[in-house]
N, C-alpha and C positions, 0 to 999 in steps of 0.2 A: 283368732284375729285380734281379739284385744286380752291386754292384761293390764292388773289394776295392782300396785301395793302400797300399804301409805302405815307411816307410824311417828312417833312424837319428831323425829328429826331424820326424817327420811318416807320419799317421795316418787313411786316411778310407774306412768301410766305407758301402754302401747297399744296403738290399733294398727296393728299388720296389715301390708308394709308401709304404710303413709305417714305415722304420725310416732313420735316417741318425746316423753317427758321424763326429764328427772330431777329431782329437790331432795340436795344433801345438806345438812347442818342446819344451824340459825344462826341471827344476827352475823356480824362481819366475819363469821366462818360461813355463810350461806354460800352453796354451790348450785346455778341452775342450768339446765343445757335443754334444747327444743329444739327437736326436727322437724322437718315435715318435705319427705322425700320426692325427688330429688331436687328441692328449690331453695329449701332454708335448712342452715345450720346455723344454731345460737347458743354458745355457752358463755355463763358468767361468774366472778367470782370475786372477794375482793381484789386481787392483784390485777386480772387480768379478764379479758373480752374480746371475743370474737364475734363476729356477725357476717354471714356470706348468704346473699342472695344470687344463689348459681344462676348463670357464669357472670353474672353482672359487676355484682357489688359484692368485694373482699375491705371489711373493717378489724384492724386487729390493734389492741391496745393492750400491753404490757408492760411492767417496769423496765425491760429493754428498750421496749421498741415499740412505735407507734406509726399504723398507717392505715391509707385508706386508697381503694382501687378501684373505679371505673371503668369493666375492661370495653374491650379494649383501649382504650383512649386516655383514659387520666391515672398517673397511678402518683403517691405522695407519700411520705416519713420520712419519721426523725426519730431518735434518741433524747431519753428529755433532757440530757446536756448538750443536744445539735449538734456534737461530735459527731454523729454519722446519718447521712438523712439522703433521701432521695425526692427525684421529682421527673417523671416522664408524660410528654403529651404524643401519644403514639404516631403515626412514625416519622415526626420531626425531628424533634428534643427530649436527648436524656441527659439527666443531670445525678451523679452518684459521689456522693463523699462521705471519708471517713476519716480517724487520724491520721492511719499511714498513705492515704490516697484521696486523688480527687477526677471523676473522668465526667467531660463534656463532650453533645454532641447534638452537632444541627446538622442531621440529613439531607440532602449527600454532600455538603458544604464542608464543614466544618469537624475536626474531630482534635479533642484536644484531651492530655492526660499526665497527672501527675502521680507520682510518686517519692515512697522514703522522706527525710529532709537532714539536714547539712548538706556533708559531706555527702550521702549516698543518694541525693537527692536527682532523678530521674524524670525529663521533662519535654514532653513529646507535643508535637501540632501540626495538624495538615489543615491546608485550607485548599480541597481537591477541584482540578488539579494539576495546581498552578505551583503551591508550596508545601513542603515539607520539611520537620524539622526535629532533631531530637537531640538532647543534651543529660549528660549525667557528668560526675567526677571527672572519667575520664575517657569520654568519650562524646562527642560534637559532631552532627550532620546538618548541613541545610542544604535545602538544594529547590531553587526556582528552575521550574518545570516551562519552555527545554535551553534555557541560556546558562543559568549559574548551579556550581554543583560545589561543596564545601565540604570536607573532610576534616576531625582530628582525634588521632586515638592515642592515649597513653599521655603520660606526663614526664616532664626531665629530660635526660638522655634518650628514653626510648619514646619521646614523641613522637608522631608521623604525621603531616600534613598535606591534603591535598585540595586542590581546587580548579575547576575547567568552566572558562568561558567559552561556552558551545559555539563555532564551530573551530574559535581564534588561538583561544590559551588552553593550555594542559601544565601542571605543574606537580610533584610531588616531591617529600624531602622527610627527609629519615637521619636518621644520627649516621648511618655508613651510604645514604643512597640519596642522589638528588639528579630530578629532572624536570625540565623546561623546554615546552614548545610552544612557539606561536606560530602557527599553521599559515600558511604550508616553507615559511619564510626560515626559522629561527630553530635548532636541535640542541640543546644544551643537555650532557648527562655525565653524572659522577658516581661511581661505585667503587665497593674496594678492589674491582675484577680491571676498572675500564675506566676512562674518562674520553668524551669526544666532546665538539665541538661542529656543526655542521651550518652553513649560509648556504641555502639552497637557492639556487641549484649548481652555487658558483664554489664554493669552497669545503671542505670537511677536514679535519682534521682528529688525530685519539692517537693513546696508548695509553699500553698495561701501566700501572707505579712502578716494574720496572723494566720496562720497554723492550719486553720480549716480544710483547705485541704491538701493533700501530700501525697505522694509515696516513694518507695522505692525501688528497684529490684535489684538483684543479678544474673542474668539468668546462669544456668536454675535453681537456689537452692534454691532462698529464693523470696520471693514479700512480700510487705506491703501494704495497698491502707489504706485511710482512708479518710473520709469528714463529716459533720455534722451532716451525717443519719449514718453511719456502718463504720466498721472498716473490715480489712479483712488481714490475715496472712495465706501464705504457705509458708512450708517448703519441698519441692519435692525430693521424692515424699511419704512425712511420714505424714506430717501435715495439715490439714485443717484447719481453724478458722472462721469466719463469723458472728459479733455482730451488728443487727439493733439498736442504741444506747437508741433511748428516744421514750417517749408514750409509746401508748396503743400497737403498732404494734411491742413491743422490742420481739428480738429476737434471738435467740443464737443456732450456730449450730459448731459442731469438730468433725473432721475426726484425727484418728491416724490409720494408711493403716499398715496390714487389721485387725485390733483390734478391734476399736472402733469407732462405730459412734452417734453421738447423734444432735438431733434437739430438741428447746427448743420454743414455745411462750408462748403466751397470755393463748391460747386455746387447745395448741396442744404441745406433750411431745413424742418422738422418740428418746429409745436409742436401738443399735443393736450392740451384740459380740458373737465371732463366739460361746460361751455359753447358752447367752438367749438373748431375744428380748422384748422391751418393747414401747408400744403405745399408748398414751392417746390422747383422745381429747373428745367435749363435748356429741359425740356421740357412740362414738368408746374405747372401754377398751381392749389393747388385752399384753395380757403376754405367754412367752414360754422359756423354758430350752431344747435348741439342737435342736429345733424346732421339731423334733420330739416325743422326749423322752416324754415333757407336757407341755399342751396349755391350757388357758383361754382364754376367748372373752367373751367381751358383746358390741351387739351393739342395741343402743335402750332397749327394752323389752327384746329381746335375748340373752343368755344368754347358754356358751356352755365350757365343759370340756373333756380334752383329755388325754389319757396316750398311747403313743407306735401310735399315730395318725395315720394313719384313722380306728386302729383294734379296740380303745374303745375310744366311745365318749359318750357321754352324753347332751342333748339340751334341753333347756326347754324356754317357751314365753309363753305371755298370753291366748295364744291359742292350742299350742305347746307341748307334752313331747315327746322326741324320746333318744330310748339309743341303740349301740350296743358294740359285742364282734365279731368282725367278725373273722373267717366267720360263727359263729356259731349260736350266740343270735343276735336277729332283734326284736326290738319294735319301736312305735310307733303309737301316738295316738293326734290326732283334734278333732274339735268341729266335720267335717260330715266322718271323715274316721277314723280304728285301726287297726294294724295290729300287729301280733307275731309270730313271729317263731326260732326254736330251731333246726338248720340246721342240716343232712337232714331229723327229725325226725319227726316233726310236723309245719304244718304254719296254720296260724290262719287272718282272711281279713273278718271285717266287717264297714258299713257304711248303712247309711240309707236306699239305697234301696235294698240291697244286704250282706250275713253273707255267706263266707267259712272255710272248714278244710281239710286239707290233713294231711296225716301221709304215711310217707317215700315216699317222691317228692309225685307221681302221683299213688303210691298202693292203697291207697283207698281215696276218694275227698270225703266232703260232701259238695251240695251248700243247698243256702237257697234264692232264688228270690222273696221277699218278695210279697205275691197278686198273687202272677202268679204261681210257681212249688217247689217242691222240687225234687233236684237232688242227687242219689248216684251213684257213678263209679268206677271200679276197672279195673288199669293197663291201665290209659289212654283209659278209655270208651269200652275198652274189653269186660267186665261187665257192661251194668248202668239199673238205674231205675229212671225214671223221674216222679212223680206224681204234677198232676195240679190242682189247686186249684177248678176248674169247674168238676171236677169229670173224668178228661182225664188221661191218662198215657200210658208211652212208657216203655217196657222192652225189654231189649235184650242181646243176648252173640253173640259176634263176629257177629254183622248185623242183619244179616240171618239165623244164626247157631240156632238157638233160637229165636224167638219173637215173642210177645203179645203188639199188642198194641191198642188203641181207643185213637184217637188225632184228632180235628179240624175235628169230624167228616167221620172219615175213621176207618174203623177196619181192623189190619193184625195179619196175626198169620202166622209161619214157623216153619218147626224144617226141615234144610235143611240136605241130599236131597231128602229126602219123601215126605213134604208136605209146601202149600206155597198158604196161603188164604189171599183176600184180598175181602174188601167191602167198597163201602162211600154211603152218606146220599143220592146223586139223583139215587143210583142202581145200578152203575156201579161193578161187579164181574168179579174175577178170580182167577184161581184155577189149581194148579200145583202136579201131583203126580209123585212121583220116577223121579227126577233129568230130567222132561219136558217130561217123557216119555209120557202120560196122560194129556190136559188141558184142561180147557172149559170158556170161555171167555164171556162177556156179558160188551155191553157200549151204553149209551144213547147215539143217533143221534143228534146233533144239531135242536134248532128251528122244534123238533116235538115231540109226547110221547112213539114216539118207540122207543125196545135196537134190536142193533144186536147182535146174538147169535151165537157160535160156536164152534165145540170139536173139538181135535186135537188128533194121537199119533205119534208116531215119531217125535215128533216135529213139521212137514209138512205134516201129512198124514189127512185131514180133510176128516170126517166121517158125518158128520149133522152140517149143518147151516138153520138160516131163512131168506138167502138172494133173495129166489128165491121170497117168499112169499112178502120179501117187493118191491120188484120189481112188484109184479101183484098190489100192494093199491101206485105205483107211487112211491116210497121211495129209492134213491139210496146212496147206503154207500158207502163211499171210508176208506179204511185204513188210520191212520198216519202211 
């Protein structure tokens, strides 16, 4: 914990860890330093001294530099030619200068700072925050915080200047570039590209330097544009105009409101008045007078005429003839379908796998199912006769009223309400007389080769079955 050494011109005691002494030299070579941890540090010598009583108090004095520190709150030096010195009262004001610099500051007010001098001399100030400002050689800002804003950079020819009085003036100018606005009134601008001129909301005016490009406007009556590619003219709200000038892509289109419209290219031809209508292009052909009154078209292979449109038309393509008179005359005819008819008198509907005829709508139909039946019917199937091709056919009047039929292996015959037979191919009968007063029934069993068998009158009055009989060989039937 402690150590002791001492001799004619040298000194150094220590009591671990608190305390340390040390004495080098004599007279004005004397060096002395004392701790005493961790609150004071003290050394001294001729040139130079320090004193710190942590964290409070920092004193430092040397042939540089002298100063002295209260922290937080006071800190002070200089140089002993006050070439460079400081001076802070924490957290107000700081104050720092040297030769090449000098910076001030009153928190949060004020911040100011300089630098260099002549020519390079660099010169800043806020006073927040309202104003700000900074200036050097060649370059100048100020700007009062939100009305006035002040630009300038560069010198001579390449100067640039700008300035905006919020919300009125805007202004900027350059050796090749100038512009000027006073809001929302006044457009003034010059470049080497453009020059305009604009009085809002009544007049504008510009062109290129050499008047490939420009404008023109009159609001709201007239505009002019024009540039290398198109030109473009209204006159509001009567005129349209619109020229793509050169090549292959020229192109020309005029409105005169509501007369006339027309569109012109390479490929494509659109003129339209409230008279006719006219439309070309490499695929498309279409003409009309009143748009109703009559129409051509072709487009592709198609190819169609019209008078009193949609009542007569006419269409024909390579594949294609169809005409009508509606609502009267209907044709039509393709490579796998045709059809005709002469409303409500006769229609006519044939195609590959199927040929019909009706006369007056649904009075009498004939079909033709090619392979498979022919059909006739009267009054919406009131009356039909269907014959099949396999030697089948169905006749009937009103269902039931009437019928004969052999189909798909079943046979029925009626003539209601007397009689009402039926039969199919695994056996199955039955048999109706006088509107159910009478019937006798017969249906194979399921998964065996017996039927059950049974007479009825009254509807429910069952007189003989074989149910008992298939009950004695094991056989039980249920009804559906």
């Amino acid at each position: 914990m402690f150590w002791s050494h001492k001799s004619k011109d040298y000194k150094r005691t220590v009591l671990f860890p608190i305390f340390w002494n040390k004495k080098t030299g004599t007279g004005e070579d004397k060096k002395l330093s004392n701790v005493i941890f961790p609150l004071f540090w003290s050394h001294r010598s001729k040139d130079y001294e320090k004193t710190v009583l942590f964290p409070i108090i920092w004193n430092l004095k040397s042939p540089k530099y002298k100063s002295f520190t209260f922290f937080p709150f006071i800190s002070k030096g200089n140089t002993p030619d006050k070439t460079k010195k400081h001076f802070a009262v924490t957290p107000l004001f700081w104050h720092f200068k040297s030769p090449e610099s000098s910076k001030n500051i009153l928190f949060p007010i004020f911040w100011n700072k300089k630098t260099g001098t002549g020519d390079d001399q660099k010169l800043s100030n806020v006073i927040f925050p309202l104003f700000w400002s900074h200036k050097s050689k060649d370059y100048k800002r100020t700007v009062l915080f939100p009305i006035f804003w002040n630009k300038k950079i560069g010198t001579g020819e390449d100067k640039k200047l700008s300035n905006v009085i919020f919300p009125l003036f805007w202004s900027h100018k350059s050796k090749d570039y100038k512009k000027t606005v006073l809001f929302p009134v006044m457009w003034n601008l010059k470049s080497p590209k453009y020059k305009s001129f604009t009085f809002f909301p009544f007049i504008s005016k510009g062109n290129s330097p050499d008047n490939t490009k420009k404008h023109f406007a009159v609001t709201p009556l007239f505009w002019h544009f024009e540039d290398t590619e198109s030109i473009r003219n209204i006159l509001f709200p009567i005129f349209w105009s619109k020229k793509i000038k050169t090549g292959e892509d020229k192109k020309l289109s005029n409105v005169i409101f509501p007369l006339f419209w027309s569109h012109k290219s390479k490929n494509r031809k659109i003129i339209m008045t409230p008279l006719f209508f006219l439309k070309k292009t490499e695929t498309v052909d279409k003409f009309s007078i009143l748009y109703f009154l009559f129409r051509k078209s072709k487009e592709g292979t198609r190819k169609s005429t019209s008078i009193f449109w949609p009542i007569c038309e006419i269409t024909r393509d390579t594949t294609l003839v169809s005409f009508r008179f509606a609502p009267i005359l209907w044709y039509k005819k393709t490579k796998e379908y045709k059809y005709f008819s002469v409303q409500p008198f006769y229609y006519q509907n044939k195609s590959k796998e199927f040929e019909s005829y009706r006369f007056l709508w649904q009075l009498f139909t004939y079909q033709n199912y090619y392979n498979d039946k022919k059909s006739i019917n009267f009054l919406w199937r009131t009356v039909f006769f269907d014959n099949y091709y396999n030697d089948d056919y169905e006749f009937r009047i009103l269902h039931l009223l009437f019928s004969n039929v052999k189909k798909k292996g079943k046979i029925e015959k009626s003539l209601f309400p007397f009689f009402q037979y039926s039969k199919d191919s695994i056996g199955n009968k039955s048999l109706y007389l006088f509107f159910y007063f009478y019937n006798s029934y017969r249906q194979k069993i399921p998964e065996t080769k017996e039927f059950y068998q049974e007479n009825k009158i009254f509807w429910f009055i069952r007189f003989r079955s074989n149910e008992k009989w298939l009950k004695k060989k094991g056989i039980v039937y249920t009804k559906d």
